[in-house]
N, C-alpha and C positions, 0 to 999 in steps of 0.2 A: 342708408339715407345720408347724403351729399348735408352736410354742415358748413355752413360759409361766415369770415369775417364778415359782421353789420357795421362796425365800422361808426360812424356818425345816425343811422337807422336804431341804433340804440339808444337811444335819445327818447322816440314815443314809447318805446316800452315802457324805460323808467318814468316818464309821464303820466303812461296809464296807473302805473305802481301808485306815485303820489297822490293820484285823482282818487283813487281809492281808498287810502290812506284818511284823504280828506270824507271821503264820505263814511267810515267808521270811527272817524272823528277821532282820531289819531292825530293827526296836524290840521291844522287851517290853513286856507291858501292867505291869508294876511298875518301870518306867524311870521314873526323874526327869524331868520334865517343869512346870513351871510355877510356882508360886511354892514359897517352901520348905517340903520337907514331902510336897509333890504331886507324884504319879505321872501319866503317860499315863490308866491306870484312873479315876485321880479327875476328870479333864479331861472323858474321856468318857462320865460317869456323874452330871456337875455339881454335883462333889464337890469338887473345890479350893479352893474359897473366893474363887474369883476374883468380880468384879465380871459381869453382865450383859455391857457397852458396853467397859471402860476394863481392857484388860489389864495396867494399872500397878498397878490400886486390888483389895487382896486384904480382903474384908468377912468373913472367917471361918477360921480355921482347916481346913487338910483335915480331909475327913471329919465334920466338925465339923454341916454341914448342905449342904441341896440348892439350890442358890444355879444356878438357869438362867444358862448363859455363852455367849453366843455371843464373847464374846473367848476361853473358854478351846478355843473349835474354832479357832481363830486361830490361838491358841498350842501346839497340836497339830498342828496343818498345818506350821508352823513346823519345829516337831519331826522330823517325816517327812522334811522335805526336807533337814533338817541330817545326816539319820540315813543317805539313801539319796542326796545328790548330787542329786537331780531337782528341780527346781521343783514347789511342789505340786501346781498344774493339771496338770502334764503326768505327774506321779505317777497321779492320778485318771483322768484319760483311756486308763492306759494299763493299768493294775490292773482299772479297773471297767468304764470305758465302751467300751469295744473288746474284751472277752473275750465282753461281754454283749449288743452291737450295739446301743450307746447311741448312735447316731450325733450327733445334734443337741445331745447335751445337753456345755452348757460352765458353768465356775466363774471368776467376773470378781468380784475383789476378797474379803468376807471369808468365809473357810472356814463360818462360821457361817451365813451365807443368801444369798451371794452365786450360787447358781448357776442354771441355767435348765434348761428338758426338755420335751421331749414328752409328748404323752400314751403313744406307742408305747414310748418311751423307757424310760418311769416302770414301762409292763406288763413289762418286761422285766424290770427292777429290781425289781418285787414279784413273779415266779416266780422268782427266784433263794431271793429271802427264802420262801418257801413251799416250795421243794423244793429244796437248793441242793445247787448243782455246780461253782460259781465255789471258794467258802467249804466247808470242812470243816463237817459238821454240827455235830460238836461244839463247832465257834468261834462256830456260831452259836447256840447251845442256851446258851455261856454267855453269849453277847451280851443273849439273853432273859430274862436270869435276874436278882432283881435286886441291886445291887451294894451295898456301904455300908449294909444292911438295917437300918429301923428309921428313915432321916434325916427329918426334915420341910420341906417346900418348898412353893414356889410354881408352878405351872402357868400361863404367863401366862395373861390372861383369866378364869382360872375358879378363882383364889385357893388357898388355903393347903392343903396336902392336910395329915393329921397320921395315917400318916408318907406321903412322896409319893414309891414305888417307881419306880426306873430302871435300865435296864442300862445296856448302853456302845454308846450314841449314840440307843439307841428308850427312848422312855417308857413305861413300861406300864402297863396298864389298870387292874389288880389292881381294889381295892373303892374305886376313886375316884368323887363327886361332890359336882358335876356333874361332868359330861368330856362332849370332841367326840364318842367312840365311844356307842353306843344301850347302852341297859339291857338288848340281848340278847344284846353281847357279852358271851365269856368273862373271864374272871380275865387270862387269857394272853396276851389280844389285847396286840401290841404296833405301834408304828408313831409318826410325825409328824405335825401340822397347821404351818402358816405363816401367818405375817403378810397373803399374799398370797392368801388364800383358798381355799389348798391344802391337802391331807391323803393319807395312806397309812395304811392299816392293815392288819396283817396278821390274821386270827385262824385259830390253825394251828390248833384243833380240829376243825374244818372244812374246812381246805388253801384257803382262800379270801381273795380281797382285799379293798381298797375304794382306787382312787384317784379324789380330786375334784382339778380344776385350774380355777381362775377366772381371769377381768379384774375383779375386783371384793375389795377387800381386808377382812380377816377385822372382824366386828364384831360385830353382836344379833343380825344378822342369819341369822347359819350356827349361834347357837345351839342354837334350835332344829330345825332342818332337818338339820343334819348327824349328829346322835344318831337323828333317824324313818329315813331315809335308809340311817342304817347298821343299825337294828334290820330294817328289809326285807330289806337285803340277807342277815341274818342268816337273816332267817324262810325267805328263799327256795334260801339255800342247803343247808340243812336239811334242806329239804322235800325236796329233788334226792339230796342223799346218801341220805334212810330210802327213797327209792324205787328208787335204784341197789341198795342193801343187799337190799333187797326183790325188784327181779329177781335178783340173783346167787346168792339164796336157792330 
């Protein structure tokens, strides 16, 4: 079984970790957490004001704006393990990737893109997010929803969104462009792409995925390809549901 860098795609994992977390009552999502001021929530909504790279350097106020961290998934990994005694790989392994028969996939070094996965892996990991049984729906309905409303940000690669909607740990789609997902995703679609040529999305209008896993890292190159890609998938899952509707009619 083929194990591929995720890259920035590690990100909903350790998302769902904390969601979990919060619902064995191990952390709260309005727990102090990260620089002063900043909650768990704002960490994982890229709301702290932390830096990108450097969990020392805070460039804004909470709340303040949507400032992308992958130091502030650091410092929420951080959190979890101070909150539950566990190291946080071995938190994640044990919350997500063995409830859910992750078997291959490991996290080596930062909470923010440090981890790996299969493709079987990943399918697992996005039927959970499409119909979940691990996660209370409702944790995830607020996970989807989005957080800090109104902030404005950056989406690497594809520049300044004004305002650029997030939950707690997935990005979402809302009326962004450009973006990786197609012009026939919904509002709702929510999910990751990675540095490493990777992406997930979910679009729950439809109960359907998209996971891409490359050796080839993210550039001009998935541009355009990953928007045509995911507008088929779109078109074709569509096209499956009005015809299921249609026999069960």
């Amino acid at each position: 079984t083929r194990v591929y860098r995720l890259a920035s795609v590690t990100k909903p994992l350790v998302a769902m970790a904390a969601l979990l977390a919060v619902e064995e009552e191990a952390i709260g999502l309005d727990d102090t957490a990260g620089p002063e001021g900043s909650t768990v929530r704002h960490l994982l909504a890229h709301a702290s004001g932390l830096d990108f790279a450097d969990r020392d350097k805070v460039r804004a106020e909470p709340g303040e704006r949507r400032i992308y961290s992958s130091a502030g998934f650091e410092v929420l990994a951080d959190h979890i393990a101070d909150a539950t005694g566990i190291a946080f790989g071995d938190y994640l392994h044990e919350a997500v990737c063995l409830p859910l028969g992750m078997e291959s996939t490991t996290l080596e070094g930062s909470a923010g893109h440090g981890a790996s996965a299969s493709l079987a892996d990943l399918i697992a990991f996005a039927r959970e997010l499409v119909a979940p049984r691990l996660l209370a729906p409702e944790t995830l309905e607020e996970a989807v929803t989005e957080q800090f409303r109104g902030l404005d940000g950056i989406v690497p690669g594809y520049g300044m969104h004004k305002p650029c909607p997030w939950g707690l740990g997935f990005e979402l789609r809302d009326a962004k462009h450009p973006h990786w997902t197609g012009q026939h995703n919904s509002p709702a679609t929510f999910g990751h792409f990675g540095q490493s040529g990777t992406l997930l999305w979910v679009e729950p209008e439809i109960s359907t995925a998209l996971i891409v896993l490359t050796d080839r890292d993210f550039g001009d190159w998935a541009k355009p390809l990953w928007p045509e890609l995911s507008d088929r998938v779109v078109d074709a899952a569509t096209r499956r549901s009005r015809e299921e509707d249609s026999l069960g009619g």
